[in-house]
C-alpha positions in Angstrom: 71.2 117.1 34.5 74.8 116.6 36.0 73.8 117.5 39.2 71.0 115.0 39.2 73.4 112.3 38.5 75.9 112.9 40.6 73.8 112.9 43.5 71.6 109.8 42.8 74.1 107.8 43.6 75.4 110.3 46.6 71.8 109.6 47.9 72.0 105.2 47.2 75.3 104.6 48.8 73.7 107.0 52.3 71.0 105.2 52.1 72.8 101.5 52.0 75.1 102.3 54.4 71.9 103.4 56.7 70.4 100.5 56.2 73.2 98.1 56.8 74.2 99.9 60.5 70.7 99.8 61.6 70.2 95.7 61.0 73.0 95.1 63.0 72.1 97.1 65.4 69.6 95.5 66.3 70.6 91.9 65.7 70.8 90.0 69.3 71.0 86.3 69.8 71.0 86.2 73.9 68.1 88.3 74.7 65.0 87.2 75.9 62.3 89.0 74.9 60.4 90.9 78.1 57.6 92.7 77.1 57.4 96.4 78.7 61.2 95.9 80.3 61.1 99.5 80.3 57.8 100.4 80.9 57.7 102.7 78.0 53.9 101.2 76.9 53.4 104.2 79.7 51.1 101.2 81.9 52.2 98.3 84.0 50.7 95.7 82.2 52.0 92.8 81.9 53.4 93.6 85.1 51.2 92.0 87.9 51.6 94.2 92.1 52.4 91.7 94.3 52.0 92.1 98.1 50.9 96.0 99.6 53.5 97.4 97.3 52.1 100.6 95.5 53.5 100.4 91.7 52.7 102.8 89.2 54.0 104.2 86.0 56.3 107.4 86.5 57.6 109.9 84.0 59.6 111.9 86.8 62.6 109.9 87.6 63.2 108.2 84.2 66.8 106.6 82.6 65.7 106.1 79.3 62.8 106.8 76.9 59.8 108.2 78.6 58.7 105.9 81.7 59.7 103.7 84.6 58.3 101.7 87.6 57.8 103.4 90.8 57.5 101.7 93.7 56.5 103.0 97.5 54.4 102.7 100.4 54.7 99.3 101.8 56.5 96.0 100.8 55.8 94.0 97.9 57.2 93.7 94.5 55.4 93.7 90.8 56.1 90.5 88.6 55.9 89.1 84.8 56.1 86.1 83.8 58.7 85.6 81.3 57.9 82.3 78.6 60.6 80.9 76.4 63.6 80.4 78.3 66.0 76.8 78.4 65.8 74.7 80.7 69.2 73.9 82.3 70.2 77.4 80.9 71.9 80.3 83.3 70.0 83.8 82.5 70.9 87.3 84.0 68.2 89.7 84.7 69.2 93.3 85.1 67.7 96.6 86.4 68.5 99.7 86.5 67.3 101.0 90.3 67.1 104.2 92.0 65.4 105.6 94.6 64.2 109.4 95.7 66.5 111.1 98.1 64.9 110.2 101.7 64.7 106.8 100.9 65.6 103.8 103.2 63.7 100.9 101.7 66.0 98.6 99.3 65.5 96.9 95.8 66.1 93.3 95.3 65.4 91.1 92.6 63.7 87.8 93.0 63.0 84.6 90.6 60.3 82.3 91.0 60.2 79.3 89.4 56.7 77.4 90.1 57.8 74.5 88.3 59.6 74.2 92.1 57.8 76.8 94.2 60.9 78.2 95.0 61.8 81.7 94.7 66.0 82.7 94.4 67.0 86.6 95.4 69.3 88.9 94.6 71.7 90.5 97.3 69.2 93.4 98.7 70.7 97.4 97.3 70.0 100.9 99.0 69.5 103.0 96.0 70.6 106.5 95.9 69.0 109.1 93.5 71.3 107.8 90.7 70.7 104.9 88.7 72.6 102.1 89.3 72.7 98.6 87.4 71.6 95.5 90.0 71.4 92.0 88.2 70.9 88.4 89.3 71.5 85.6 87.5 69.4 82.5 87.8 69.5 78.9 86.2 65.7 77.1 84.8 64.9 74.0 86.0 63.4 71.4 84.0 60.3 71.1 85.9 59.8 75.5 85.0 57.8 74.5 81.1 60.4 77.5 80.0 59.0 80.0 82.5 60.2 82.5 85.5 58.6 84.8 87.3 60.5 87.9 87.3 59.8 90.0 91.0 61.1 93.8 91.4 61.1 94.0 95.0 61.0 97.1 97.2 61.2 95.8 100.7 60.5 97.8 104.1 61.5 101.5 104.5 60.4 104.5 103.1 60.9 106.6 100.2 60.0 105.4 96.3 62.0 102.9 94.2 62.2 103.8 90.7 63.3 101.0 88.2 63.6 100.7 84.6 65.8 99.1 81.2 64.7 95.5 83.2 66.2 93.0 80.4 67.2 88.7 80.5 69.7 87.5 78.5 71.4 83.9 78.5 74.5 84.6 81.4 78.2 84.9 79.6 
């Protein structure tokens, strides 16, 4: 019986202070939410190919969890459309890129914002085999209804483009 009681409340206070690190954990106020940002649904959906661009889901080259984007053959990008943003409001999108080891084609990020039909890029990057962070920050217009289209880009060259962790929070 004294063992019993000394360890209930052993087992309440774990418990409590379990519960208390993971709800802040996961409290964040600037993200946007971006459904399949890293692809770990193990399909592209929502994710739309744009252009010649083969995109498919990859479990070889990965940074976190189980899946990313690869990207090869010819030009072209895949895109979601992300709902809920401010106008007037500067966002950062972020990727984490790489690329297999013969690879000459580069990543860039684009925005398109239809309210305008105008389309903003990121500074183009040559991947190497290691991940590396490429963001982009972009400012919705008033004409946008709350929306951009996010574009993942591998231009010309060859080799695949890997990308993964994709995420949009309001810029600091």
């Amino acid at each position: 019986m004294y063992k019993r009681l000394f360890l209930t409340p052993l087992v309440i206070i774990v418990l409590t202070a379990s519960g208390t690190s993971c709800s802040s954990g996961t409290k964040k106020d600037s993200g946007v939410p971006l459904p399949n940002g890293g692809f770990e649904t193990g399909e592209l959906a929502p994710w739309v190919p744009f252009q010649s661009v083969q995109a498919v889901v990859d479990t070889m080259q990965v940074r976190s969890g189980k899946f990313s984007l690869a990207e090869s053959g010819a030009k072209g990008s895949v895109y979601e459309d992300v709902k809920g943003l401010a106008a007037g409001v500067t966002y950062t999108v972020s990727a984490w890129v790489s690329a297999s080891p013969d690879a000459t084609a580069t990543a860039q990020i684009a925005v398109f914002d239809a309210g305008n039909n105008v389309a903003s890029f990121s500074d183009a990057m040559t991947p190497k085999p290691a991940w590396q962070l490429l963001k982009y920050d972009f400012k919705v217009s008033a004409n946008s209804q709350g929306i951009a289209r996010i574009h993942l880009f591998r231009n010309d060259g060859k080799g695949t483009i890997f990308w993964d962790d994709v995420q949009i929070e309001r810029a600091q």
